[in-house]
TILUM-569583 format. One line per field, with one value per residue (C-alpha): x negated, y, z negated. Coordinates in pm, 1 decimal. Example, Ala and Ser with C-alpha at 12.3 -4.5 7.8 and 13.67 -1.06 7.14 Angstrom:
2
u c(-1230.0  -1367.0) .
v c(-450.0  -106.0) .
w c(-780.0  -714.0) .
//
This chain:
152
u c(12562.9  12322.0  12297.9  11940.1  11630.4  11671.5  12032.4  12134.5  12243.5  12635.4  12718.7  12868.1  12974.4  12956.6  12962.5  12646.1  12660.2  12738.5  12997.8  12858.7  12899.9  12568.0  12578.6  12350.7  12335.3  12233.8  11860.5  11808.2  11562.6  11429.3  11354.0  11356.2  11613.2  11550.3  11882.8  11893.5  12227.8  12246.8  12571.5  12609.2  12480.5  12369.2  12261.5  11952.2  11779.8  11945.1  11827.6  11473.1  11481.4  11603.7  11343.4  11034.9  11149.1  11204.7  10808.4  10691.7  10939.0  10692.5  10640.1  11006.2  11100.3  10903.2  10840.8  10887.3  11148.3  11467.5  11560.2  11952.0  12101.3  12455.3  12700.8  13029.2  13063.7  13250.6  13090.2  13122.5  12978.4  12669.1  12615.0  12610.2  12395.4  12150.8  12139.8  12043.7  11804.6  11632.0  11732.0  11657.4  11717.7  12108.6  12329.5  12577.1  12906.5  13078.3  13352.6  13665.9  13722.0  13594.9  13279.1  13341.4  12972.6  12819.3  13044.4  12918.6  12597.5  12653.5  12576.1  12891.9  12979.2  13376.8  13344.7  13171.3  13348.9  13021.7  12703.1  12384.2  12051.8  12043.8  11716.2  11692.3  11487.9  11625.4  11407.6  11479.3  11680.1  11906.9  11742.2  11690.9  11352.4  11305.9  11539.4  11524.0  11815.9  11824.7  12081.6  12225.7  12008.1  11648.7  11466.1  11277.3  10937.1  10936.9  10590.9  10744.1  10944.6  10663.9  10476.5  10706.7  10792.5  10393.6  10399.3  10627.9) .
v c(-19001.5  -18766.5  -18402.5  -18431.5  -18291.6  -17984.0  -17939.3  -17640.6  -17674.7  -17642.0  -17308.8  -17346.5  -17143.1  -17301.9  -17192.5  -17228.3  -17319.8  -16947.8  -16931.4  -16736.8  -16759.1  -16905.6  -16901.5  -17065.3  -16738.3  -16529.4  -16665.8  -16674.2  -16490.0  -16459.7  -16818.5  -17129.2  -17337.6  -17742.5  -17826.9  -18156.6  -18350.9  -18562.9  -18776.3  -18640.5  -18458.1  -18648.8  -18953.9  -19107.4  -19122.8  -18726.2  -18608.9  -18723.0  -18580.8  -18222.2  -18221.4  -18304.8  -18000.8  -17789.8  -17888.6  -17813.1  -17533.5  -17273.7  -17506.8  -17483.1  -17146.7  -16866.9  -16560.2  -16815.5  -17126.0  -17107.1  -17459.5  -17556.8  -17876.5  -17968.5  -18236.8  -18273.1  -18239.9  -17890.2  -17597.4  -17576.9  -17940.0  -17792.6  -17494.0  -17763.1  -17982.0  -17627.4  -17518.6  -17863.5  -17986.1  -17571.4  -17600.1  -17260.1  -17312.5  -17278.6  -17601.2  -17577.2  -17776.8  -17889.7  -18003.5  -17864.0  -17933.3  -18210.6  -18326.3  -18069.8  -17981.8  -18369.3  -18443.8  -18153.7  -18295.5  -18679.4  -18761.8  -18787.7  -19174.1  -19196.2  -19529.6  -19369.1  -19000.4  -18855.1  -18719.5  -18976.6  -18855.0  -18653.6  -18415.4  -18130.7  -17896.0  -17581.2  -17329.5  -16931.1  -17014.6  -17204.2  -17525.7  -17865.7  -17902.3  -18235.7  -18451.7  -18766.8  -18966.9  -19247.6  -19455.5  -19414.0  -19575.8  -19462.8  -19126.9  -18938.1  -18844.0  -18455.3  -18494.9  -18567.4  -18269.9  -18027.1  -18191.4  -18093.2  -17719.4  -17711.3  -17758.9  -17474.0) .
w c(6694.1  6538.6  6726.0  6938.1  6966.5  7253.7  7137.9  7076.6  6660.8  6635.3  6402.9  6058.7  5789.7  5430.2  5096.9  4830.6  4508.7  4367.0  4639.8  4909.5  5250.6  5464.7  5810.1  6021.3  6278.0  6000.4  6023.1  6377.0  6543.0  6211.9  5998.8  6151.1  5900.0  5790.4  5737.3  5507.4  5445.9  5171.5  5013.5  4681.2  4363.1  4053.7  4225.9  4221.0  4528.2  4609.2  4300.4  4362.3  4705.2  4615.2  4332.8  4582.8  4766.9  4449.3  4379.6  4727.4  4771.2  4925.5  5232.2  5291.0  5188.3  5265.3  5548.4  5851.0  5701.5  5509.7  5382.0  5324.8  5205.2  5223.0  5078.3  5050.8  4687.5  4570.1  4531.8  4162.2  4128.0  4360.8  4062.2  3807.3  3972.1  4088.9  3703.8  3587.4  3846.4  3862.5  4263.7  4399.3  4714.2  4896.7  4843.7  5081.5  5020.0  5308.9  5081.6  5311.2  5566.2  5446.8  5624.2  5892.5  5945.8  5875.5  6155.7  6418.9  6336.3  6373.4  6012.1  5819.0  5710.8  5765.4  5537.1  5245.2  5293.3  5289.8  5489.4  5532.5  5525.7  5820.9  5862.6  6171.0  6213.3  6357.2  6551.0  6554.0  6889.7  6707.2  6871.4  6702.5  6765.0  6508.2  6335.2  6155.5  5968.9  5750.0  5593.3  5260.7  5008.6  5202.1  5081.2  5352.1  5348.2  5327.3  5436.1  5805.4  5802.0  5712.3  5963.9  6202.7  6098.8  6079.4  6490.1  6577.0) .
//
């Protein structure tokens, strides 16, 4: 079960797709973070997700927002898949311990071996103040989620 809203978000510490360490704590008090999981580089429906944030990216990354996504594929496979797409924005892989994050959220498929479509908003607390997820095959409407930041 997905992590709800007035939870306090559960830390992590992942690396991004030039292999740096992201921590959740190092934005609070300072952005509020969307944190989008998605299953897996180079597919379809991911790719077209990522890329609708990549052409909105100033709603989601600016003075007030930071926005990280995170799979389980390797880091190396998240540079790739950054350089190709033009994704300027953190990938974080969650690639081992496998899942560890997706699970401390709720959203990692033990079936598939990989995170659904989880969505939570995260305020400067460290709160989830929104969240959505869907199942594997449905986009989100990033629409929602700016929605959302837009009433913090």
């Amino acid at each position: 079960m997905a992590i709800e809203v007035g939870n306090k978000a559960p830390e992590f510490e992942l690396r991004n797709q030039h292999g740096e360490t992201v921590r959740l704590a190092d934005f609070k008090g300072e952005k509020n973070v969307v944190l989008l999981f998605y299953p897996f580089a180079f597919t379809g429906v991911c790719t077209g997700e990522l890329c609708a944030l990549r052409d909105e990216l100033p709603r989601f990354v600016n003075d007030d927002v930071q926005l990280l996504a995170v799979s389980c594929d390797s880091p190396f496979t998240l540079r790739v898949f950054a350089e190709q797409e033009g994704l300027d924005y953190p990938l974080l892989s969650d690639f081992w311990p496998h899942g560890d994050t997706a699970r401390e959220y709720g959203v990692f498929d033990e079936e598939k071996g990989c995170a659904v479509r989880g969505t939570f908003i995260i305020d400067k607390e460290g709160v989830v103040r929104w969240t959505v997820v869907n199942a594997l095959p449905d986009a989100r409407d990033l629409n929602e989620y700016a929605k959302a930041l837009e009433s913090l």
